[in-house]
C-alpha positions as CSV (number, residue, x, y, z in Angstrom):
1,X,119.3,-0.3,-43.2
2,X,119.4,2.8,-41.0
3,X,122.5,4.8,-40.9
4,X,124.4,4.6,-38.0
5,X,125.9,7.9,-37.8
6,X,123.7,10.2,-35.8
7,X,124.9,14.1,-34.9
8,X,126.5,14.2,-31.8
9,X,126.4,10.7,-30.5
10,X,130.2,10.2,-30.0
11,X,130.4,7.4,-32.9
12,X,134.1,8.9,-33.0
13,X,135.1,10.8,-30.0
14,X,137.1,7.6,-28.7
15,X,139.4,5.6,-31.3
16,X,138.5,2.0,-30.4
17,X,139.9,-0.5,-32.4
18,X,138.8,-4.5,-32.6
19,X,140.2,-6.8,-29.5
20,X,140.2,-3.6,-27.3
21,X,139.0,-3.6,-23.5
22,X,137.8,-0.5,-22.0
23,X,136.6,0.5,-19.0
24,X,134.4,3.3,-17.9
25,X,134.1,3.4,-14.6
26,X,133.0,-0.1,-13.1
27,X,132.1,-0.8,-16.6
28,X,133.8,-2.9,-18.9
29,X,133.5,-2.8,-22.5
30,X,134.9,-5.1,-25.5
31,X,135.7,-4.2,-29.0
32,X,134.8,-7.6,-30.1
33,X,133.1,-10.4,-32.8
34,X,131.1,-13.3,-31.6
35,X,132.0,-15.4,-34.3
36,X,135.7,-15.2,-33.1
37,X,134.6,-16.0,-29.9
38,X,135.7,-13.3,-28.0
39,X,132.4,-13.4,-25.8
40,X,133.6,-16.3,-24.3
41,X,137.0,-14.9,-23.8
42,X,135.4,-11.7,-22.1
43,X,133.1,-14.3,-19.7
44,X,136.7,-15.3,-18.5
45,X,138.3,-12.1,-17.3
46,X,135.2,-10.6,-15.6
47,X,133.3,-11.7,-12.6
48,X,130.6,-13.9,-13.4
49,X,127.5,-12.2,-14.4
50,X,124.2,-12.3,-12.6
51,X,121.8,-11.5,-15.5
52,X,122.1,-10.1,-18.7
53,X,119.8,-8.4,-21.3
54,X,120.6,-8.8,-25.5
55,X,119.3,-7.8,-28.4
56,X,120.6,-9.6,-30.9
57,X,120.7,-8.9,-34.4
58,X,116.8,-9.8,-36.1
59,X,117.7,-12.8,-38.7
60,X,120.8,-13.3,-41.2
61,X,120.5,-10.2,-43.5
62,X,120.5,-7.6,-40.7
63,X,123.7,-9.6,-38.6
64,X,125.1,-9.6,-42.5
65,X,124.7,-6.0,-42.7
66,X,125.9,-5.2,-38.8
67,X,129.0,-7.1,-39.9
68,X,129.3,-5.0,-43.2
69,X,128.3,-1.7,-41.5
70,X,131.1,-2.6,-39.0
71,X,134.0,-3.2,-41.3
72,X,134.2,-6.9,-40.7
73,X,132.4,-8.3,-43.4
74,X,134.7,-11.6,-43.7
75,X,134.2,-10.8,-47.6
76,X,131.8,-12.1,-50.3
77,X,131.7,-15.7,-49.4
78,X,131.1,-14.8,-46.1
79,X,127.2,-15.9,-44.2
80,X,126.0,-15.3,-40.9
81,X,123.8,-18.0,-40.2
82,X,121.3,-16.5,-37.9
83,X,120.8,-19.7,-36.1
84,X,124.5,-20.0,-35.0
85,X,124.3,-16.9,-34.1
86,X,122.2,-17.4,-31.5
87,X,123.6,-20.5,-30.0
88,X,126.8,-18.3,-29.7
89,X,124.7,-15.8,-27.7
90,X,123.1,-18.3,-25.9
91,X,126.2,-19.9,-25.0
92,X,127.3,-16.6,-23.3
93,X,124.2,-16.6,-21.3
94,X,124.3,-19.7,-20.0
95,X,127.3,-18.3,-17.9
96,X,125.1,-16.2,-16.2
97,X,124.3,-16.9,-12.6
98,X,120.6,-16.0,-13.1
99,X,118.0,-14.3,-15.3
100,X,118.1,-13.3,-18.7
101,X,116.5,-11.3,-21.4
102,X,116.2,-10.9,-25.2
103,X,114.6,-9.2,-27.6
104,X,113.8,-10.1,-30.8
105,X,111.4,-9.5,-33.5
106,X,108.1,-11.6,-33.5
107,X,109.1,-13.2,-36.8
108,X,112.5,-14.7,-35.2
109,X,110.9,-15.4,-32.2
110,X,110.7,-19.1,-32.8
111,X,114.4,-19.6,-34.0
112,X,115.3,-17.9,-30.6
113,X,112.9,-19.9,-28.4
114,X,114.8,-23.1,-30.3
115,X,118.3,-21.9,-28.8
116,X,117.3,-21.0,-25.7
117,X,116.1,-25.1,-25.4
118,X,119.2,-26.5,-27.3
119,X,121.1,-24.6,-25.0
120,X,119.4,-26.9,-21.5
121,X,117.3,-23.2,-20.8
122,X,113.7,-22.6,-20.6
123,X,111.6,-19.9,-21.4
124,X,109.8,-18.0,-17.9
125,X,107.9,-14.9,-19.9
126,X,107.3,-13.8,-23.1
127,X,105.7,-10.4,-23.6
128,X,104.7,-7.8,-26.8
129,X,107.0,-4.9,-26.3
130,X,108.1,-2.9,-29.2
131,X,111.3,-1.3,-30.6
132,X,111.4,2.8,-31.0
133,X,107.9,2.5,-30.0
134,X,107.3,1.7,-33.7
135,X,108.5,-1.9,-35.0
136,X,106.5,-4.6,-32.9
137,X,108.9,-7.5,-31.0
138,X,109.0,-9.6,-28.7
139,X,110.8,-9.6,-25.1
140,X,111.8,-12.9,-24.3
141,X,112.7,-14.0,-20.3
142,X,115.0,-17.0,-19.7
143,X,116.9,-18.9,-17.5
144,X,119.1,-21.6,-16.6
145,X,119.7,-21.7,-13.2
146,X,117.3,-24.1,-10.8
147,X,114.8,-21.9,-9.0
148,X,114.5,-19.0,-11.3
149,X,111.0,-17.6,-11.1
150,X,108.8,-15.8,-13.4
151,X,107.9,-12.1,-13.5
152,X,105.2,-10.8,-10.9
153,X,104.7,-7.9,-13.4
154,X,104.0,-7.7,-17.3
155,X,105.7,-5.8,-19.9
156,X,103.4,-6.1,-22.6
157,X,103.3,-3.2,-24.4
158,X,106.5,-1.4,-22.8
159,X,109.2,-0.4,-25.0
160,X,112.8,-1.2,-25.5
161,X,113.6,2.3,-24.2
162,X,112.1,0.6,-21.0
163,X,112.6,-2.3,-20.8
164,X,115.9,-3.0,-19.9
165,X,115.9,-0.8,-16.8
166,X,112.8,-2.4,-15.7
167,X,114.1,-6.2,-15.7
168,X,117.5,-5.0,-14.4
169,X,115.7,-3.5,-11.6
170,X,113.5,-6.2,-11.0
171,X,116.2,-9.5,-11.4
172,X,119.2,-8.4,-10.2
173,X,120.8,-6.6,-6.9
174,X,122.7,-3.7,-6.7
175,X,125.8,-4.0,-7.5
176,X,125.8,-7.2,-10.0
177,X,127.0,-7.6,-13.1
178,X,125.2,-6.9,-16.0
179,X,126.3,-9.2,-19.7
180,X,125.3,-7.9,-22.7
181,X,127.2,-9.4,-26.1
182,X,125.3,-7.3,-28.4
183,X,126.0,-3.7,-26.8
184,X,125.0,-1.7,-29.7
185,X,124.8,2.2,-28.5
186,X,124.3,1.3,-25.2
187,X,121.1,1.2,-23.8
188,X,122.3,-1.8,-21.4
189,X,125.3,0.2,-20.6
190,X,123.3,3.4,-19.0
191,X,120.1,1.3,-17.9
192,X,123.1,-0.5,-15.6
193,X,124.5,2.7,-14.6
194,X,120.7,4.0,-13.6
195,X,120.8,1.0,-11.6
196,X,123.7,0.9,-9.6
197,X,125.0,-2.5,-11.8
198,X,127.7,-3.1,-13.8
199,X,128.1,-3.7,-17.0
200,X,130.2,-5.9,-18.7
201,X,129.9,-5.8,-23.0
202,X,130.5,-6.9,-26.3
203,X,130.0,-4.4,-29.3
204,X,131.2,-5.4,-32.8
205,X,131.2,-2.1,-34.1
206,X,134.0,0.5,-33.2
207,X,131.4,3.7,-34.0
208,X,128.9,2.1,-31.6
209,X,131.5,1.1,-29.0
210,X,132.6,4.9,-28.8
211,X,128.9,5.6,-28.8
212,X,128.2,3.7,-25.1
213,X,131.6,4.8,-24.5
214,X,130.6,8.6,-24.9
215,X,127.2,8.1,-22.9
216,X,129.1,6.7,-20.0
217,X,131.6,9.7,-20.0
218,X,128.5,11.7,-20.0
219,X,127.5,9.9,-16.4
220,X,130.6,10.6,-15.1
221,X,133.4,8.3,-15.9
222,X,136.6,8.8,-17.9
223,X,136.9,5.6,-20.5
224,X,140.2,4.6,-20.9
225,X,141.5,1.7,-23.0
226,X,142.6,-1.1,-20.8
227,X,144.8,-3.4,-23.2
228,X,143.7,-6.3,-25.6
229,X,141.2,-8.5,-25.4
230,X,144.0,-11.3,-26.3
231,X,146.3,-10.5,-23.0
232,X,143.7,-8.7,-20.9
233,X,144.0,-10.1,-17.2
234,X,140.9,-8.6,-15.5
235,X,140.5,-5.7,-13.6
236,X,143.8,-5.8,-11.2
């Protein structure tokens, strides 16, 4: 697996710990784990969201080795089952008043199309993007909501780099709020902030947390850490 750490990034420039809510700006960021179910305890101290965009983790070893990477291994015995994971994702973005994306790699693409219709949603698009404009993947548009309404453009052959700003641009207003569960160095986060949106996220991984955190600074807001996840009563 790729190292995380990357010169310069910001990985430790804030000291975020698990169960910590930050907020940068109109954003609003969780230190948190899906398997603990703290997505779902986010969804209910944030307005609710009108789209989101996710990449998930691509299949059991690489969640596994996010978890590892991350410091919350759960220890030897411990599995990510990749389909779980996805219903736990899925059952974020059902919460969603309208659109959502995800991106996953073209071998996973079925296991994901399988949660998305456990979950009551339906597929809208599907398109061949790619990831670092390298590893080939798959770009997956959903919904839940009555009405929702495919694409009038493509984005076969975009990349991720792209991507999110496009569909955030195209299925959502200024102003919404943005869910992403899987905030990694975020690309969500800054798309939103190109936007005019707000972002609302879940990041297992402290480094990567202080990552999006650092970007964000960069845009001009000062994170600061707004209590815990556990007692956190929404923005006042």
């Amino acid at each position: 697996m790729k190292n995380w750490t990357y010169s310069n990034e910001g990985g430790t420039r804030f000291d975020v710990q698990p169960g910590d809510v930050w907020l940068a700006g109109p954003h609003v960021l969780v230190c948190g784990d899906l398997e603990r179910g703290d997505h779902m305890k986010l969804l209910h101290v944030v307005d609710q969201p009108a789209m989101a965009y996710i990449d998930p983790p691509w299949g059991s070893a690489l969640a596994r080795g996010f978890r590892t990477k991350a410091g919350v291994d759960g220890g030897p015995g411990h599995r990510v089952d990749f389909g779980v994971l996805l219903s736990l994702i899925i059952q974020a973005v059902k919460h969603c008043s309208g659109h959502a994306f995800l991106e996953i790699g073209r071998l996973q693409e079925k296991v994901l199309r399988d949660a998305i219709s456990a979950g009551g949603g339906r597929v809208l698009d599907r398109w061949d993007t790619t990831y670092y404009k390298r590893y080939p993947c798959v770009l997956i548009h959903a919904g839940w909501a009555p009405g929702l309404r495919p694409a009038t453009t493509s984005a076969d052959g975009m990349d991720d780099a792209h991507t999110p700003l496009w569909a955030i641009e195209q299925f959502s207003n200024t102003g919404d709020t943005v869910l992403d569960v899987c905030a990694g160095r975020g690309l969500t986060a800054i798309s939103c902030e190109a936007a005019g949106r707000r972002f609302v996220g879940l990041e297992l991984s402290s480094y990567r947390a202080s990552v999006t955190l650092t970007k964000l600074e960069a845009l001009g807001h000062a994170p600061n850490r707004a209590g815990r996840l556990d007692t956190y009563k929404g923005v006042q």
